[in-house]
C-alpha positions as CSV (number, residue, x, y, z in Angstrom):
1,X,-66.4,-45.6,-225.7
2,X,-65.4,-45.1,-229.4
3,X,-63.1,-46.9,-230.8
4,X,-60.4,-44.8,-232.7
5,X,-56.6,-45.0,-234.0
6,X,-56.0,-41.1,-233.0
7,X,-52.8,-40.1,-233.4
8,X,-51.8,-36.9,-231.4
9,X,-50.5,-34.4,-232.9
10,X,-48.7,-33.0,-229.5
11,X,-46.9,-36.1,-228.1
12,X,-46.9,-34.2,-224.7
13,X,-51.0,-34.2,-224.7
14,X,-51.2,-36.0,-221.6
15,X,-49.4,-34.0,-219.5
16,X,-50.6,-30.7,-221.1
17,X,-54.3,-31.6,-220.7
18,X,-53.6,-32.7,-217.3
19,X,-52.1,-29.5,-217.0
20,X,-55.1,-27.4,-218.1
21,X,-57.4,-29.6,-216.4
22,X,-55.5,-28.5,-212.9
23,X,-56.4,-24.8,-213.7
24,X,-60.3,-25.4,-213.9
25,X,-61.3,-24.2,-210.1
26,X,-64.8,-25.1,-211.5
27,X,-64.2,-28.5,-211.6
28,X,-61.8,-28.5,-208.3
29,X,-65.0,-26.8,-206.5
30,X,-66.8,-30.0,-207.3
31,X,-64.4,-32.5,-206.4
32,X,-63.8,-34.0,-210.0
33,X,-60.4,-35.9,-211.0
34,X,-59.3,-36.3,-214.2
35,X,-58.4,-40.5,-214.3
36,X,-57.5,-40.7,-217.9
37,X,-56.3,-38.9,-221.1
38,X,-55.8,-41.1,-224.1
39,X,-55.6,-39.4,-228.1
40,X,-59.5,-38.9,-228.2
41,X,-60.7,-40.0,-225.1
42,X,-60.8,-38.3,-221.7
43,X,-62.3,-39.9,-218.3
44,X,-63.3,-37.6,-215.1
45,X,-63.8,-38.9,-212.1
46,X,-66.9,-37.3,-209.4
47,X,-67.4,-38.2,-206.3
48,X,-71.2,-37.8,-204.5
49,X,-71.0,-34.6,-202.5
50,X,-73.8,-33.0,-200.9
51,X,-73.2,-29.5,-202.4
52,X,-73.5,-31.1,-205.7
53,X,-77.2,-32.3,-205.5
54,X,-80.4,-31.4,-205.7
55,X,-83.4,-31.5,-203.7
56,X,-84.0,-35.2,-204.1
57,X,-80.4,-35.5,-203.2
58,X,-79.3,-36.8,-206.8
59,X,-76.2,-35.0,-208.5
60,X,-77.7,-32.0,-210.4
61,X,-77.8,-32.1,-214.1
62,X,-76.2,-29.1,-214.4
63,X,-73.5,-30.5,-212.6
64,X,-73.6,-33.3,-214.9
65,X,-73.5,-31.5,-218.2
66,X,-70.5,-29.3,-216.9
67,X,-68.4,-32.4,-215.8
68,X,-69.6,-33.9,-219.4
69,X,-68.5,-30.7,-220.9
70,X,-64.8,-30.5,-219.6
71,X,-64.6,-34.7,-220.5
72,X,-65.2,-33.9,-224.1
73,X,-63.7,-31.1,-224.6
74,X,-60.6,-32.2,-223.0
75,X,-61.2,-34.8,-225.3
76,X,-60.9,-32.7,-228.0
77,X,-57.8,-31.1,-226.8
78,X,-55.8,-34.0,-227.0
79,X,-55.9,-34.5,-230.7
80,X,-55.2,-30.3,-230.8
81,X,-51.5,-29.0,-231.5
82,X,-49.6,-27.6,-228.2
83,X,-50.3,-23.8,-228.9
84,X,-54.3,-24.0,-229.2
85,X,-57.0,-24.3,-226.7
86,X,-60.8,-25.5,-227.1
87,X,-63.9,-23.8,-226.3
88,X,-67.3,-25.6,-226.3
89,X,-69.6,-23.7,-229.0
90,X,-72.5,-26.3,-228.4
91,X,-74.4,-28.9,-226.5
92,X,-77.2,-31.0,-226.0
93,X,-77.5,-33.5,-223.0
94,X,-79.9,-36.5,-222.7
95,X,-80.8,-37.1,-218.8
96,X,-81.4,-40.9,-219.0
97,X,-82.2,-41.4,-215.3
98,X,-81.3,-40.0,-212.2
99,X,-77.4,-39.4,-211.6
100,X,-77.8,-41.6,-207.9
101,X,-74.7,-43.3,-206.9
102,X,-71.1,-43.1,-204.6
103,X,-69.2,-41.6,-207.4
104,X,-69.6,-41.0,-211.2
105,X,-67.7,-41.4,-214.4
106,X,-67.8,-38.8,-217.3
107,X,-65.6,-39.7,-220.6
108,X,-65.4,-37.8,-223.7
109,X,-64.9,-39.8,-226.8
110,X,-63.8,-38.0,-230.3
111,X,-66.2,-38.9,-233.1
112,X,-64.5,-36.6,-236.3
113,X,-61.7,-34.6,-235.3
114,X,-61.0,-31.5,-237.2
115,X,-58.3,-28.6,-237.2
116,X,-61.3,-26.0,-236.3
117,X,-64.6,-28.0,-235.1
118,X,-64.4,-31.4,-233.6
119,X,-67.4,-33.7,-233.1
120,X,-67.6,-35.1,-229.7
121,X,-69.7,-37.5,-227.8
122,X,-69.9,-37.9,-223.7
123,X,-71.4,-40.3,-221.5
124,X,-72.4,-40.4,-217.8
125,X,-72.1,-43.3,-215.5
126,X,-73.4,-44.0,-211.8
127,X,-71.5,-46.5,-209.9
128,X,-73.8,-47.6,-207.1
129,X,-73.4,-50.8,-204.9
130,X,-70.9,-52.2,-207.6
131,X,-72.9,-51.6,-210.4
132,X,-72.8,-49.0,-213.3
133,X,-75.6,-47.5,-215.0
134,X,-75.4,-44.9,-218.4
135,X,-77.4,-41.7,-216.4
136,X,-77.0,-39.0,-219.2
137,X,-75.3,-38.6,-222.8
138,X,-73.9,-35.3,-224.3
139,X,-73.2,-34.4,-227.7
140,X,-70.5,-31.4,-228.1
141,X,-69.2,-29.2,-230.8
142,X,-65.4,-28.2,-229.8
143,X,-63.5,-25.4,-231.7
144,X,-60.0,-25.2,-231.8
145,X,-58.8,-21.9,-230.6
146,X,-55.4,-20.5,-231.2
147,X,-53.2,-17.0,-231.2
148,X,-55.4,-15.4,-228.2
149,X,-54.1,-13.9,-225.6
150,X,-57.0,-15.4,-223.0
151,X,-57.3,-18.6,-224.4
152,X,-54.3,-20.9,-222.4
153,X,-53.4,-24.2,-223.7
């Protein structure tokens, strides 16, 4: 999505967002896979489900924005040291058309990394019948989190 020449500052980012990404019941409850974890740029994975849509049987866009959400700021955490999480402190989400399709993919691209706020951007994509179409875009504000207790890397 963005090109970049990231360099991680953990070199054991993969397996520790991987890791983190394994804890999130939230996104285990809706069937999302993480598929990819490169320095900057995340890809999850979601399948259609029926307990994920809405009444016109399209994935809810609240379902959307939170699977956007964990792709960029998982994103985010790969460019973090080992000892610090991320938290998302903002977002906005552009519903480009309706998220129809057998399964979706949500990546997270780093625009400006930073040691506290990190500019990130996320894109949505229905694969339907062979073909893939851009269904929402998310713009994120990460902050780096570290030294707290409830925060886990």
């Amino acid at each position: 999505m963005v090109a970049n020449d990231f360099q991680p500052l953990d070199p054991e980012f993969e397996s520790r967002v991987r890791a983190s990404f394994a804890r999130q019941t939230a996104m285990q409850t809706l069937g999302a896979s993480m598929v990819r974890a490169e320095p900057g740029e995340v890809e999850i994975q979601l399948p259609w489900a029926a307990h994920v849509t809405q009444q016109h049987g399209f994935v809810h866009g609240g379902i959307v924005g939170a699977v956007l959400d964990s792709a960029c700021g998982y994103a985010a955490s790969t460019l973090m040291p080992a000892d610090v999480g991320v938290l998302s402190i903002e977002y906005k989400v552009n519903f480009l058309a309706p998220a129809k399709g057998q399964r979706f993919r949500m990546v997270g691209a780093v625009v400006k990394p930073g040691r506290t706020i990190s500019v990130v951007e996320g894109r949505a994509y229905a694969l339907d019948e062979g073909r893939e179409k851009l269904v929402a875009t998310m713009s994120a504000t990460m902050m780096a989190v570290g030294g707290r207790e409830d925060i886990k890397h």
